[in-house]
C-alpha angles and dihedrals in degrees: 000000000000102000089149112114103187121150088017125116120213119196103210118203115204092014099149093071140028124323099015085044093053088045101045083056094049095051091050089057092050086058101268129147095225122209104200128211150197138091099280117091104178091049092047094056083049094057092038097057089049088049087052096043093046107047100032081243133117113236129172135192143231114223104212133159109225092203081052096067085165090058100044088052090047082050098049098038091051084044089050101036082055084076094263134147143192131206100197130026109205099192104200123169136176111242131253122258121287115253140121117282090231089060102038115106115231096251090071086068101051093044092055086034083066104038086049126021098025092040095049086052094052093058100042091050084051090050111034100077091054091039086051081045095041088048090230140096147169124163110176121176123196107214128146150284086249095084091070099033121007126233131232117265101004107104111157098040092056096055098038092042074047085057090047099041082058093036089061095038095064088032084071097047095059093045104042100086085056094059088257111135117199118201134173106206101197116205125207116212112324127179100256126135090260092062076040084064099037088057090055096049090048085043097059092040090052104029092247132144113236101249091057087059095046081053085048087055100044089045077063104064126058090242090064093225143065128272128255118229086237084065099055090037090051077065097045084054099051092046092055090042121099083244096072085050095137102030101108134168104007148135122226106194097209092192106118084261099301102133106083105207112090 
């Protein structure tokens, strides 16, 4: 089985923390030169230069605002008019606050519509024509369980991961005949700083401590505990890889079997 990315560039959303950090590390050891992004400049250089020290490579970063969708296109077109190309897009986006879906403002939508569903688009719509050149492509979105069965009191993550997980879908549709595969990974819950916040959030609504909702979380899934980044990240890289080469369109709940739709 080819896991081996060598030669190959993977642009990484979201690579300075949790699941894009795991996965931006996962994709250097397979070989990958990783261009990290997110908004944070000084955090990026930090994880560049571990990435560098760790994989022998040379490997850069984009700084781009998600809530920003005009600046991120201004940042990949100049990336790509610079004569630059990526092999795989791993679109990766914090979620948008917890709430119910009766009490959240419609700016909220439109907020989360933009970081997730229109900058994804920017950057596929950048990166297609030299994946299509380059005769390999992997666009892999992390998104959510939600798709397939919606959480409480997220709701407006679970309408606007809803929009992705059909955006891609079509999206996969259009570019397979190109060799360019589309794929949503949805994580359960994964111990990242945004379940961190969701915790927090629980915690306060029910007068629990933290670690009592994260007991709560791991009581949920059939593996009786909560996921690791790596482990997410272990599906974003075989997804990327020449081995996954006709699995197209599809969505690969990564939750320890807690969703309970097959």
């Amino acid at each position: 089985m080819e896991l081996s990315l060598k030669g190959k560039t993977a642009l990484v959303c979201g690579s300075t923390q949790g699941i894009g950090l795991a996965t931006a590390k996962e994709l250097a050891s397979l070989g990958a030169t990783i261009i990290l992004v997110a908004r944070n400049e000084e955090q990026l250089c930090k994880v560049q230069e571990i990435l560098d020290s760790t994989n022998g490579q040379k490997h850069s970063y984009l700084v781009a605002d998600f809530s920003k969708p005009d600046e991120l296109k201004q940042v990949i077109n100049r990336f790509v008019t610079e004569g630059n190309k990526a092999h795989i897009l791993v679109n990766n986006t914090g979620g948008p606050k917890g709430g119910a879906i009766k009490d959240a403002a419609t700016d909220e939508f439109l907020m989360a519509f933009n970081q997730h569903l229109i900058c994804n688009h920017i950057l596929v719509q950048a990166l297609y024509p030299g994946m299509i050149a380059e005769g390999y492509g992997r666009i892999i979105n992390v998104i959510s369980t939600s798709v397939k069965q919606p959480l409480p009191n997220l709701g407006v993550s679970n309408t606007i991961r809803g929009a992705v997980a059909n955006w891609s879908k079509t999206l996969a549709n259009e570019l397979g005949g190109f060799g360019i595969t589309v794929n949503n990974v949805l994580p359960g819950a994964t111990n990242t700083s945004r379940l961190q916040s969701i915790a927090s959030v629980k915690a306060q609504q029910h007068n629990e401590t933290v670690d009592q909702v994260f007991e709560e979380m791991a009581a949920e899934t059939p593996m009786k505990r909560i996921a690791k980044p790596e482990e997410i990240a272990a599906a974003i890289a075989f997804l990327a890889s020449p081995a996954a080469s006709y699995i197209n369109g599809i969505n690969v709940p990564v939750d320890g079997g807690r969703t309970k739709s097959l």
